[in-house]
C-alpha positions as CSV (number, residue, x, y, z in Angstrom):
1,X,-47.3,9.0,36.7
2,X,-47.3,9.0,32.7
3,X,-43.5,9.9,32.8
4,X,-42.6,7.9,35.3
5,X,-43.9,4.8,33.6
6,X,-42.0,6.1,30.5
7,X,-38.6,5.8,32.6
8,X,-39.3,2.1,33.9
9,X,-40.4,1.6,30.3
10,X,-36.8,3.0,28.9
11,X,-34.9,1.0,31.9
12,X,-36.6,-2.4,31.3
13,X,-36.3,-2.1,27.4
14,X,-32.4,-1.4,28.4
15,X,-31.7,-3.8,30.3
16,X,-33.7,-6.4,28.2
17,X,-31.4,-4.7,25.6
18,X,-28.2,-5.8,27.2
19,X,-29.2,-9.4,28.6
20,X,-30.3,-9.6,25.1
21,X,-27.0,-9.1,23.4
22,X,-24.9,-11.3,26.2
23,X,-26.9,-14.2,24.6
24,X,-25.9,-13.3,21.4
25,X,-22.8,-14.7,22.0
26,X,-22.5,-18.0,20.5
27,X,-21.1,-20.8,23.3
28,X,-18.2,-21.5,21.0
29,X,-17.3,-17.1,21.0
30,X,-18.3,-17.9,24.7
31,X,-15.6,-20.5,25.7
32,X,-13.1,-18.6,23.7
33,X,-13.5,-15.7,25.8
34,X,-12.8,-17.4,28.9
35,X,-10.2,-18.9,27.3
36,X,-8.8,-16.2,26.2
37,X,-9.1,-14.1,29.5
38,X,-7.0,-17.5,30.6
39,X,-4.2,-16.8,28.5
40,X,-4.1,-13.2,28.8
41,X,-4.0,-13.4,33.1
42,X,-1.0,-15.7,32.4
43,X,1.0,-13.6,30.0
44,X,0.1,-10.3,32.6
45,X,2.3,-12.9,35.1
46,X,5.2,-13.4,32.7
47,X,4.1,-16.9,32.9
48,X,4.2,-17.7,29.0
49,X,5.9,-15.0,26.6
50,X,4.8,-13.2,23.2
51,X,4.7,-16.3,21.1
52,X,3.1,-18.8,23.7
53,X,0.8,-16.4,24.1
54,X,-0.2,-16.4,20.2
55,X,0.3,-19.6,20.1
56,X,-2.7,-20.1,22.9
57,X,-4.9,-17.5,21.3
58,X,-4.8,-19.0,17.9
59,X,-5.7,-22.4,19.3
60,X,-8.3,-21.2,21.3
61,X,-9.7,-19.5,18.3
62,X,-9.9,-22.9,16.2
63,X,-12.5,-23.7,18.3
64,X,-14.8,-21.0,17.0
65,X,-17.2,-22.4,14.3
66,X,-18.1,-19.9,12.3
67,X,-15.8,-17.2,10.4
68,X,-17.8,-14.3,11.4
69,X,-18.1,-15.2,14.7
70,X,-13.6,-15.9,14.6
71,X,-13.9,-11.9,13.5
72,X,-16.0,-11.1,16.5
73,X,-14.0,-12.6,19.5
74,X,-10.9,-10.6,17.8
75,X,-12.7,-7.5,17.4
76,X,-14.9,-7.8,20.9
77,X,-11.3,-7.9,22.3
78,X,-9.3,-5.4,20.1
79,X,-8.0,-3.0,23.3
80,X,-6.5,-6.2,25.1
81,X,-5.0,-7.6,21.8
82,X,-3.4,-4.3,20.9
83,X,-2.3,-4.2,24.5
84,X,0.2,-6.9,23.8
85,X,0.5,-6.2,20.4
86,X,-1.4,-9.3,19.0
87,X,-3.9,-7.7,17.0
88,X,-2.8,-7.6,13.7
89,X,-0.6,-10.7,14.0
90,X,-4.1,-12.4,14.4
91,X,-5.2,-10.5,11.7
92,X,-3.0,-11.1,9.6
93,X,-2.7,-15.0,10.8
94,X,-6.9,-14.8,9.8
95,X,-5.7,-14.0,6.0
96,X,-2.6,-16.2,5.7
97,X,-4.2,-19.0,7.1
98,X,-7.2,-18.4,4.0
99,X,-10.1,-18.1,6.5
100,X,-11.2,-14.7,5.6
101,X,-9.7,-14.6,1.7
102,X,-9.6,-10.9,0.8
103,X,-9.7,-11.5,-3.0
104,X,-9.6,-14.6,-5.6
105,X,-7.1,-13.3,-8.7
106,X,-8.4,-16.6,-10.2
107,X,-12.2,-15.6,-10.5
108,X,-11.2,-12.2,-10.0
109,X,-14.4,-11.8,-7.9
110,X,-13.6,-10.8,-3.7
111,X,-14.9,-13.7,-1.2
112,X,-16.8,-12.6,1.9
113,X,-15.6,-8.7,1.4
114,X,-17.2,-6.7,4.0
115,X,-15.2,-9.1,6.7
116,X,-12.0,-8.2,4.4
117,X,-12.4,-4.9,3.8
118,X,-12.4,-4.7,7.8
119,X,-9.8,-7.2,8.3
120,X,-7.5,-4.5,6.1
121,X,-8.8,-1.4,8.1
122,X,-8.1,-3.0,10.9
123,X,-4.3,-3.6,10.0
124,X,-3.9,-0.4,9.0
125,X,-4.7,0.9,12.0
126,X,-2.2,-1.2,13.5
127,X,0.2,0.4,11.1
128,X,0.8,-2.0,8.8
129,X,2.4,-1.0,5.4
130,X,0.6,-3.3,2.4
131,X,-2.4,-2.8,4.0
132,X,-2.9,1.1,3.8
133,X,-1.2,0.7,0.5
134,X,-4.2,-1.7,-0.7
135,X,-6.7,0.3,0.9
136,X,-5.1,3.8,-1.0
137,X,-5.5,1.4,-4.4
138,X,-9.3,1.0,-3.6
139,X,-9.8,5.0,-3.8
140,X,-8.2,5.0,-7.0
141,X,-9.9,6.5,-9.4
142,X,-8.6,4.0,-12.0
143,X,-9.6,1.1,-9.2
144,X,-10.7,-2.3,-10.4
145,X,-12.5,-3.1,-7.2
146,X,-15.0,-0.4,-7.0
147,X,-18.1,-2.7,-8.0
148,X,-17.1,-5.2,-4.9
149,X,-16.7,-2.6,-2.6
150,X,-19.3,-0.4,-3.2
151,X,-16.2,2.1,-2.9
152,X,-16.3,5.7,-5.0
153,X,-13.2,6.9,-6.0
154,X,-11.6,9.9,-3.9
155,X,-8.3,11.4,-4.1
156,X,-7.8,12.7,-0.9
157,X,-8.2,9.2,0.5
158,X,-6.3,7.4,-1.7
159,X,-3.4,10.1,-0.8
160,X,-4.1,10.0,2.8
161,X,-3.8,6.0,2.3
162,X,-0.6,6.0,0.1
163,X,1.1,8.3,1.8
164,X,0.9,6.3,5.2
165,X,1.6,3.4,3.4
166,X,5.2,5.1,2.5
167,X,6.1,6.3,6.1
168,X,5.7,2.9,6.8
169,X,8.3,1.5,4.0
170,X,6.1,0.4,1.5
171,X,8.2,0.3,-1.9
172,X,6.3,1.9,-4.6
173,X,3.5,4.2,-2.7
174,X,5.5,7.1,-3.5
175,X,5.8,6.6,-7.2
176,X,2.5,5.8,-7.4
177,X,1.5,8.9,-5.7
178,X,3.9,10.8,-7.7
179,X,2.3,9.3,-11.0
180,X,-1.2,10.3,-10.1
181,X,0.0,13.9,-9.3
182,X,1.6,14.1,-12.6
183,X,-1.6,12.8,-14.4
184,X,-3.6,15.8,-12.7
185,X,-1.0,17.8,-13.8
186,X,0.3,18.8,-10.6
187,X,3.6,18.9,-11.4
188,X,5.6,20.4,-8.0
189,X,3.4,18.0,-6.3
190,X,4.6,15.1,-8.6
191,X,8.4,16.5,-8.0
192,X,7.6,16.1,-4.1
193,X,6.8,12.4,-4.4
194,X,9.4,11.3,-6.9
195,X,12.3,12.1,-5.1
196,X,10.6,10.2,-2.3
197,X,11.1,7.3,-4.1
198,X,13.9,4.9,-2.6
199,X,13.4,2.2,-3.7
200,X,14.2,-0.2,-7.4
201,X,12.2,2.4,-9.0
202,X,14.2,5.0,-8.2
203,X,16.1,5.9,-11.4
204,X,12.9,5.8,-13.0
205,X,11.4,8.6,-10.9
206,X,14.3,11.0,-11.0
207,X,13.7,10.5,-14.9
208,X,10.5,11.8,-14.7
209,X,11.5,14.7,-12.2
210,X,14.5,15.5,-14.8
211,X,11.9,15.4,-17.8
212,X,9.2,17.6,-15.7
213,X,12.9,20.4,-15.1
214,X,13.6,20.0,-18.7
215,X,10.2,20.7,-20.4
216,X,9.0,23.2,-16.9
217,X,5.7,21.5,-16.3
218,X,3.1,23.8,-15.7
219,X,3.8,25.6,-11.8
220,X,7.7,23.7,-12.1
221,X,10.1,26.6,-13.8
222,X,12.1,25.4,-16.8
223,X,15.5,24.3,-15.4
224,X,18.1,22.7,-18.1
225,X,20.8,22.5,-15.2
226,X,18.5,20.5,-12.5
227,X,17.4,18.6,-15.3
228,X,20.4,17.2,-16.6
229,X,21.5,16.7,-12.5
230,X,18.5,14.5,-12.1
231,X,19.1,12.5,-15.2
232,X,22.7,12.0,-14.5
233,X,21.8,10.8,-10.9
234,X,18.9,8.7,-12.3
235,X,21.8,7.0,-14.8
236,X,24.3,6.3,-12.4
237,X,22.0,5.1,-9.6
238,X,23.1,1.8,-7.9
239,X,19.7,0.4,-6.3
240,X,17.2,1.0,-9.4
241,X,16.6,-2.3,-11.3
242,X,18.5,-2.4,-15.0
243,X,14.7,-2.1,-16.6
244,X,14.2,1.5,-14.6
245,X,17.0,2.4,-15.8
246,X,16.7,2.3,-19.5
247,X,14.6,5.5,-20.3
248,X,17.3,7.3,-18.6
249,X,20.0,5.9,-19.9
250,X,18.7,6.7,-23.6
251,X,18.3,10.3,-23.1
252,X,21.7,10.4,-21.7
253,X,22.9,8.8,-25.1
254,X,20.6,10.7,-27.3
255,X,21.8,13.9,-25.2
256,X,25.5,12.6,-26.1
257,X,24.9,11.6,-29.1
258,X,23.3,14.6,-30.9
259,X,25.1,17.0,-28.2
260,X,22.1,18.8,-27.1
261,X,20.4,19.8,-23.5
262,X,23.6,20.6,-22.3
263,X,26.0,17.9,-22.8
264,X,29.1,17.9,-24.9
265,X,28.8,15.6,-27.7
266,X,30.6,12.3,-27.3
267,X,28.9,9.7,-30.6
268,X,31.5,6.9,-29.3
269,X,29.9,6.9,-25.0
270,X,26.5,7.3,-26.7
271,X,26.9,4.2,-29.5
272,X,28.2,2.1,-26.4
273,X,25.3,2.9,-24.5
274,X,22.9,2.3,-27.5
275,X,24.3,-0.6,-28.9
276,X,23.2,-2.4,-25.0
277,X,20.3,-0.9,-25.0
278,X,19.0,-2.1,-28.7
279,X,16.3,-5.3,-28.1
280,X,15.7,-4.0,-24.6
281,X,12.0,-3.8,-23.0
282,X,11.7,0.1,-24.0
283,X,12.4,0.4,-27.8
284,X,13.3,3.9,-27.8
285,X,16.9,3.4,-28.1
286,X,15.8,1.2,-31.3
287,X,13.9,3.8,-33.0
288,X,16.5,6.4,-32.4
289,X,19.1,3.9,-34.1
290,X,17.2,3.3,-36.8
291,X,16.4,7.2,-37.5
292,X,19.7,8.2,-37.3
293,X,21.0,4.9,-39.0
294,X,23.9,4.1,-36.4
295,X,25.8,1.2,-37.4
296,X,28.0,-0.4,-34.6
């Protein structure tokens, strides 16, 4: 008899349990689900299409008063959302349209950051590119936003993070992946990432892969030939912003200048190359004029 009053015990606590959380619900999360459920039978029908259909949902969730409780009817309904690919459009709609702010560069502190931080996982899930590449930034061991996160740095994450972020065409993941090898001295590791790089940054990275061949950086072999075939590329590449292009395009003068590291010397290509260089951001061309007191 004992046990079996344990077992109605356990069923009745259950089921208190679950009535329990229906009335959690607020009656505004309440009308948007049957709303919802409205707009999701008419788009099964192909009565309204893909942006109706957002159209609707986003409406419907205007009605909901509270921002937590806008986060819960998404999230309570994730599997139908993703099932006609509105979930991180809603999402994302949630940031753009400044009810959930991920982060405030003005006070430099992050507003209501648990519901970000989830907002963000959320889109990455859904494959979205900035958002594993902001999440890979909070793993950083160099990461600003560790104290508002409660986050502890961790390498594996932030590579796991960063590298999904480039498979999805995020711009500078790989370089920054690339940089972080380099700084942990994993130099074949750091080669691997750089010549990932496609985007305006690219002349830059084959730089550093032409200066990691040059010098043979720790587990890289020494390699003047690959070296020089890297810089070359990283000089004459057509998609790198001028800026990138600088550090590359002073060794190639310095190289041509003082006919070392495998090129022929040529003072008159190198001067030319100099002389538009002097005054620009990186002021090694500069000091190099000055030491070897180049007049033009």
């Amino acid at each position: 008899m004992k046990h079996i009053r344990i077992i109605i015990i356990t069923i009745l606590l259950s089921s208190f349990s679950v009535q329990n959380s229906l009335f959690a619900q607020s009656s505004s999360e309440q009308r948007f689900q049957t709303k919802l459920n409205q707009t999701l039978e008419k788009n099964k029908k192909g009565l309204i299409d893909y942006d109706t259909t957002f159209k609707e949902i986003w409406s419907h969730l205007q009605f909901v008063s509270k921002e937590k409780e806008k986060l819960n009817c998404v999230n309570n309904n994730r599997k139908a959302l993703q099932e006609i690919d509105m979930l991180y459009p809603i999402y994302k709609a949630m940031r753009e349209g400044r009810y959930i702010p991920v982060y405030n560069p003005i006070t430099e502190k992050c507003n209501d950051c648990e519901i970000s931080l989830g907002l963000v996982k959320y889109a990455a899930n859904s494959g979205n590119a900035d958002a594993n590449w902001y999440l890979g930034l909070l793993y950083d061991s160099t990461s600003r936003f560790h104290s508002d996160f409660n986050f502890k740095p961790d390498f594996q994450k932030f590579q796991d993070y960063l590298s999904k972020a480039h498979q999805l065409g995020h711009n500078e993941a790989a370089i920054v992946l690339a940089n972080a090898f380099e700084n942990k001295q994993k130099y074949s590791k750091a080669v691997e990432w750089y010549v990932k790089v496609k985007s305006h940054l690219r002349s830059q990275a084959l730089t550093s892969v032409s200066v990691i061949y040059r010098e043979g950086k720790g587990d890289v072999v020494k390699d003047q030939k690959t070296a020089n075939d890297y810089l070359v590329a990283a000089v004459n590449d057509k998609g790198s912003d001028p800026s990138s292009k600088e550090y590359a395009q002073f060794l190639y003068a310095k190289y041509l200048y003082l006919g070392i590291e495998g090129f022929n010397k040529d003072i008159q290509t190198a001067k030319k190359i100099l002389q538009a260089l002097n005054y620009k951001e990186d002021y090694s061309a500069e000091k190099f004029i000055k030491e070897h007191n180049i007049k033009f």
